[in-house]
VMD Tcl script that draws the C-alpha trace (Angstrom):
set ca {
  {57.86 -133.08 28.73}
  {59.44 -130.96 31.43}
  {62.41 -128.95 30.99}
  {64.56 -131.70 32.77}
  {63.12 -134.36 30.00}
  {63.98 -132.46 27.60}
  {67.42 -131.94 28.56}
  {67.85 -136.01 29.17}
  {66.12 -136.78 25.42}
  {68.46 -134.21 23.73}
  {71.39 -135.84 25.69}
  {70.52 -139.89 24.91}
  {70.15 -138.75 21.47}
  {73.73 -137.50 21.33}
  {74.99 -140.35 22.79}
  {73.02 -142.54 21.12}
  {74.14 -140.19 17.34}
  {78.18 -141.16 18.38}
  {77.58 -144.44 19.72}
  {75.68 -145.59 15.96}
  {78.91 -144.24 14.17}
  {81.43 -146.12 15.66}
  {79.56 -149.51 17.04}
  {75.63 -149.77 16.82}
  {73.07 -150.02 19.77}
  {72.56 -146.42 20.02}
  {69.01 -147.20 20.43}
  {69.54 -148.60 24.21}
  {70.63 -145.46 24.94}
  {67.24 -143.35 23.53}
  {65.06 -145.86 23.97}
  {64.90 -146.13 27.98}
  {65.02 -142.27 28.36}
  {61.84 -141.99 26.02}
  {59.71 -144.81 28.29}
  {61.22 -142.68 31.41}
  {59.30 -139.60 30.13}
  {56.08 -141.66 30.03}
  {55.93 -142.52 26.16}
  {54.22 -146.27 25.24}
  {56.37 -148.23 24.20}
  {55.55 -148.76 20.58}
  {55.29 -144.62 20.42}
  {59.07 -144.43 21.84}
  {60.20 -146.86 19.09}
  {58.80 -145.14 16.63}
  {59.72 -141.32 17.81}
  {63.08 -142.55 18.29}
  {63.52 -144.74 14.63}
  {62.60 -141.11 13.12}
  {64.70 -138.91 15.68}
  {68.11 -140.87 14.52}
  {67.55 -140.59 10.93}
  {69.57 -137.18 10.67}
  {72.76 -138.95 12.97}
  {72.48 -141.88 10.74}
  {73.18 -139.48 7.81}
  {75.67 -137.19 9.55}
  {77.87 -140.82 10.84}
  {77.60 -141.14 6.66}
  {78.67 -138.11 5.90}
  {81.55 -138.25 8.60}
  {82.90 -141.90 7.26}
  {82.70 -140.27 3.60}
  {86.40 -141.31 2.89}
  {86.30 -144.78 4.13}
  {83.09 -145.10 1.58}
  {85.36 -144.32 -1.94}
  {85.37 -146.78 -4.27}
  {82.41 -148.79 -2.85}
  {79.33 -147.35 -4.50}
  {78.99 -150.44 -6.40}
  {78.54 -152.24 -3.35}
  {76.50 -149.71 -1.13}
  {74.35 -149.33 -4.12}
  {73.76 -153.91 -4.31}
  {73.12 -153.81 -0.52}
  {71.17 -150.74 -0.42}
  {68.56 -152.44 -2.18}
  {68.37 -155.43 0.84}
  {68.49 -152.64 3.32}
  {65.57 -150.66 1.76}
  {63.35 -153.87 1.48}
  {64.45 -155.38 4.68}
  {63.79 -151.57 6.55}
  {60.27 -151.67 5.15}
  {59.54 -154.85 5.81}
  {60.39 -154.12 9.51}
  {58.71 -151.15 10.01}
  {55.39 -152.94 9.05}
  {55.88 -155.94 11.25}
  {56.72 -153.06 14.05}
  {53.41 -151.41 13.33}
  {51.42 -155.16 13.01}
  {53.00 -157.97 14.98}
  {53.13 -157.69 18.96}
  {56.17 -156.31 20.99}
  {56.90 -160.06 21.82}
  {57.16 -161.32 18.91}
  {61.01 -160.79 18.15}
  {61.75 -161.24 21.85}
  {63.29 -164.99 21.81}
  {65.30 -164.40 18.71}
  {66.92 -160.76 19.36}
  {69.49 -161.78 22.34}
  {70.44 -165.16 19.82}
  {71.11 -162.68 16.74}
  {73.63 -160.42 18.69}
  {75.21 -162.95 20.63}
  {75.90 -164.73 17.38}
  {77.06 -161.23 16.14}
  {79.40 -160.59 18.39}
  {80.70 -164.12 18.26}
  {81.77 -163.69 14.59}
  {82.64 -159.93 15.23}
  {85.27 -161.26 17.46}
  {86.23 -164.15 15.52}
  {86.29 -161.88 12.47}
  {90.09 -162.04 11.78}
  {90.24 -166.02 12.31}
  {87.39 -166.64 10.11}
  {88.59 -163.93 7.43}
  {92.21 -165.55 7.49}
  {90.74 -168.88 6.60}
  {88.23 -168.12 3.93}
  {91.28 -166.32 2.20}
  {92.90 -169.80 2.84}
  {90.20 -171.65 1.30}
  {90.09 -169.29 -1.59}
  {93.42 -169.55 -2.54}
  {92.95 -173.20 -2.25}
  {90.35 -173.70 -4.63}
  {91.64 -170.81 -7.01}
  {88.10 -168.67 -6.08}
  {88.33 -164.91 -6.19}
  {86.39 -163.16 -3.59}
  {83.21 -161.75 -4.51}
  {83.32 -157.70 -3.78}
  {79.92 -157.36 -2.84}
  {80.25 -160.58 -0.49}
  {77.37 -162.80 -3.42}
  {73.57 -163.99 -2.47}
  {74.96 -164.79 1.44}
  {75.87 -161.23 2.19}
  {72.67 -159.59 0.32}
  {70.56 -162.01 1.67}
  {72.09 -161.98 5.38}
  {72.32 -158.01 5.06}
  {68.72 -157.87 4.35}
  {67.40 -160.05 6.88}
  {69.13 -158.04 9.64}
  {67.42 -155.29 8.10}
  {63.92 -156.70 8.55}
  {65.22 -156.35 12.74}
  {67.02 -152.96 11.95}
  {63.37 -151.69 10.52}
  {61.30 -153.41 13.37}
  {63.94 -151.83 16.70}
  {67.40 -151.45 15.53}
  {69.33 -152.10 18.58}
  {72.99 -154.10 17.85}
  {71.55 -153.84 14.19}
  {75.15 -152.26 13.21}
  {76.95 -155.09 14.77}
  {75.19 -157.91 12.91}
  {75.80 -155.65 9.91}
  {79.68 -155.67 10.68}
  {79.59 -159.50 11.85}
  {78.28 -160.25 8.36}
  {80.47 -158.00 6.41}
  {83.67 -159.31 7.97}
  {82.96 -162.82 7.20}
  {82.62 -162.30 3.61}
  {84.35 -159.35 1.92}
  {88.05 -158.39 1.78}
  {87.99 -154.81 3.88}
  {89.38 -153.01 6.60}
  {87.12 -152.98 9.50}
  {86.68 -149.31 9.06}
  {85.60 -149.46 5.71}
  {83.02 -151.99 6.75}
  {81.43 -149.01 9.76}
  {80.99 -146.81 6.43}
  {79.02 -149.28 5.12}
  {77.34 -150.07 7.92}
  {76.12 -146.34 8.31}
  {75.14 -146.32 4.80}
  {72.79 -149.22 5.21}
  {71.98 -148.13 8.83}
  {70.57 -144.68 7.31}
  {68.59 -146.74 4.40}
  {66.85 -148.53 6.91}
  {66.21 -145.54 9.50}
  {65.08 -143.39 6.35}
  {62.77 -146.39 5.09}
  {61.12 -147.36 7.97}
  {60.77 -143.27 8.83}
  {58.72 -142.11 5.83}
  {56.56 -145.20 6.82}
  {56.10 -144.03 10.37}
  {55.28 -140.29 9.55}
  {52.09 -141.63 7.36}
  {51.17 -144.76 9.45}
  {51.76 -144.76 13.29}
  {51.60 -142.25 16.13}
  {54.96 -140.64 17.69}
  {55.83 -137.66 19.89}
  {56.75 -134.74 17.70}
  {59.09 -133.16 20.83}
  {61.00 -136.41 21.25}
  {61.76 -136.59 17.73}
  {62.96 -133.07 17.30}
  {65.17 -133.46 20.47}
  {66.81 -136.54 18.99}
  {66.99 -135.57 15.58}
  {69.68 -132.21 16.87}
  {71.19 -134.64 19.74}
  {72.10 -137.47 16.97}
  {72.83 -135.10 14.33}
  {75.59 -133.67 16.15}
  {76.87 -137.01 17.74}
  {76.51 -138.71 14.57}
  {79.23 -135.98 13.44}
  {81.55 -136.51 16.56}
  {81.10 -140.11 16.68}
  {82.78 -140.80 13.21}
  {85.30 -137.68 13.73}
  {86.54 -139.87 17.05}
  {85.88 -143.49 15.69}
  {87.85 -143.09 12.36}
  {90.71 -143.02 14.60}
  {90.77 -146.39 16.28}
  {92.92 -149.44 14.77}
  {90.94 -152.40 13.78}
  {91.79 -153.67 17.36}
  {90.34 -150.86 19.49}
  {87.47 -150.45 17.39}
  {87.06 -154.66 17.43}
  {86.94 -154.32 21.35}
  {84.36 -151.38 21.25}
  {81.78 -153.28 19.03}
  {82.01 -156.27 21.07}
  {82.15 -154.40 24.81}
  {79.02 -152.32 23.64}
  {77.62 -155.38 22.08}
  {77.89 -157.41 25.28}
  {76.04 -154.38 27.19}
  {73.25 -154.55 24.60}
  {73.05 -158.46 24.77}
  {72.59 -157.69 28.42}
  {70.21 -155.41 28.37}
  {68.26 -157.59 25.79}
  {68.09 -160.68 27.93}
  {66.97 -158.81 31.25}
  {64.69 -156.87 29.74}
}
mol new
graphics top color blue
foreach p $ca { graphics top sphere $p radius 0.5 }
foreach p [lrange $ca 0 end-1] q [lrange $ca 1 end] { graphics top cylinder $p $q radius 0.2 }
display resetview
């Protein structure tokens, strides 16, 4: 990489570090910078799963206060995030590029749908509850872990809008603030980065200066990203997942 390459890689990864800890999609930021410098394709996706590993953990660490009193539930979903990231990661490394390419712009339009929807839908599945004397499930039951880990299998195999089908699925089922929900997210988010990393290191081919660049850029907008996003009322951050959302959706269908 030149000098100049360098400078853009370091940048897209601190973009994409804040953009993960508040919405998701960080990885249409990286991703295009890394094919600019000349990288394959599969190499890029790859060098940039492992390069956002340390802003998935700093978003965590940043979002630490939303996360009390849910280890319970980060531990249950955990689980579906560390099969479904594994499972990704080896289709990535198996299955051709094309193969997710119909269902991808579907998922996250769908996403964003019920992200949007998410205080109608939550309002009457408290209705129903209370109707039929149910009490709501605090790890969301077999849906949630089940949806969770499927969105997984995608997180593991590209990862882009992969935090807002997290959130879309969270809101529908459990009881929580919306910014207690983006802790979890970032919890699963840096299961499935982690996962699918240690599988990459031993198993496919990457670009060492890429993921270095990354790895500081996200680390420190990982950091800045939660610092700024813990701030937003369930409205403001609402509009942000689905604006960024609709520029990934976008992106996906053109390209």
């Amino acid at each position: 990489m030149t000098p100049w390459e360098m400078a853009a890689v370091f940048a897209a990864g601190t973009g994409a570090g804040a953009v993960n800890a508040v919405v998701g999609s960080g990885t249409l930021i990286t991703f295009p910078v890394l094919l600019a410098t000349g990288l394959p394709p599969v190499t890029a996706t790859v060098s940039n799963g492992l390069g956002l590993v340390p802003g998935s953990i700093s978003a965590v660490i940043g979002y630490r206060e939303e996360l009390r009193g849910q280890g319970r539930r980060v531990l249950l979903l955990g689980i579906g995030a560390v099969l479904g990231g594994l499972a990704g990661a080896v289709l990535l490394l198996t299955l051709p590029a094309e193969a997710f390419e119909r269902i991808v712009p579907a998922l996250v339009g769908l996403a964003l749908v019920l992200v949007a929807c998410q205080p109608l839908i939550a309002r009457r599945v408290r209705r129903r509850r209370r109707r039929t004397g149910g009490p709501a499930r605090p790890d969301g039951g077999p849906l949630l872990f089940t949806g969770l880990t499927l969105a997984s299998v995608y997180g593991g195999y590209f990862s882009a809008a992969q935090g807002i089908i997290y959130v879309s699925l969270m809101g529908m089922l459990l009881d929580e603030t919306l910014q207690r929900l983006n802790a979890v997210k970032n919890v699963l988010a840096a299961v499935v980065n982690t996962v699918a990393a240690l599988l990459f290191l031993f198993f496919a081919e990457f670009d060492w200066t890429a993921v270095v660049l990354i790895a500081a850029g996200s680390a420190l907008g990982g950091l800045a990203g939660a610092r700024t996003g813990r701030r937003f009322s369930p409205a403001v951050l609402r509009t942000l997942i689905v604006s960024v959302g609709a520029i990934a959706l976008v992106h996906l269908v053109l390209h």
